[in-house]
C-alpha angles and dihedrals in degrees: 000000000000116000107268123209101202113211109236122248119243131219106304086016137119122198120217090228089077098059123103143239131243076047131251129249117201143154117244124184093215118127109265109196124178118181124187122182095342089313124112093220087174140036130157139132083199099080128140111224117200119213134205144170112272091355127097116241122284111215124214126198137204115253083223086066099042125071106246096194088072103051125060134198108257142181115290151070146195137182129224115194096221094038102034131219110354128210122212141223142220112205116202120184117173097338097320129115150196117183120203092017095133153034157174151179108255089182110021133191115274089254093051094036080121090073103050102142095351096138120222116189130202111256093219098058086052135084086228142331115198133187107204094345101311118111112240112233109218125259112249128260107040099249095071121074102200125151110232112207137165096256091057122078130181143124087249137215115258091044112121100280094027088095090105094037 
């Protein structure tokens, strides 16, 4: 791995950098917002974030505060070795769709089980995706589903030269 030069938090910041790994699951209380096509599909102050090292926080939320009807089961599939296999979604709100915008664990790790069915989207498929009111920028490279605010510095995974990270 490359030499990395973390950028250093400021005051009300976290650094990915500090993050572990293995990752972190934890509850937060902050306002999780995510919008398609005009419509909130998602709204909960009661989110997982995952954290891990070099990477922004990837938030979960509970089926019971996302509305199901918009989001169907689709092809793919993809394995963490701490999460375990994960299952994706389509959302389709009004004629519009984005396949492969979210996913979930039907059948985390032990250590994850806290997240069985919680949903996390990719900020980038969708129209916007907030945490208190500020819109998360994506995390680089399509395959990661990180939530960049402005209380999180890097640099992050999934930016050109990150690859051997």
């Amino acid at each position: 791995m490359p030499h990395v030069q973390p950028i250093p938090p400021g005051p009300g910041q976290e650094s990915v950098w500090d993050y572990p790994r293995p990752p972190r699951l934890e509850p937060t209380t902050k306002q999780i917002q995510v919008i398609f096509n005009g419509v909130v599909i998602a709204q909960t102050t009661r989110a997982l974030r995952v954290l891990e090292t070099s990477h922004p926080p990837v938030y979960y939320i509970p089926p019971e505060d996302v509305q199901m009807r918009y989001l169907a089961p689709c092809a793919g599939r993809s394995f963490c070795e701490w999460k375990g296999e994960a299952s994706y979604y389509a959302v389709t709100v009004n004629g519009r769709t984005a396949d492969q915008a979210a996913w979930y664990y039907p059948h985390p790790t032990p250590a994850f089980a806290a997240l069985r069915n919680h949903v996390a989207f990719y900020p980038a498929k969708m129209d916007a995706c907030t945490v208190d009111g500020e819109p998360a920028r994506p995390q680089a490279g399509g395959f990661y589903g990180g939530w960049i605010t402005s209380d999180i510095v890097g640099p992050f995974k999934g930016e050109p030269g990150t690859a051997g990270w």
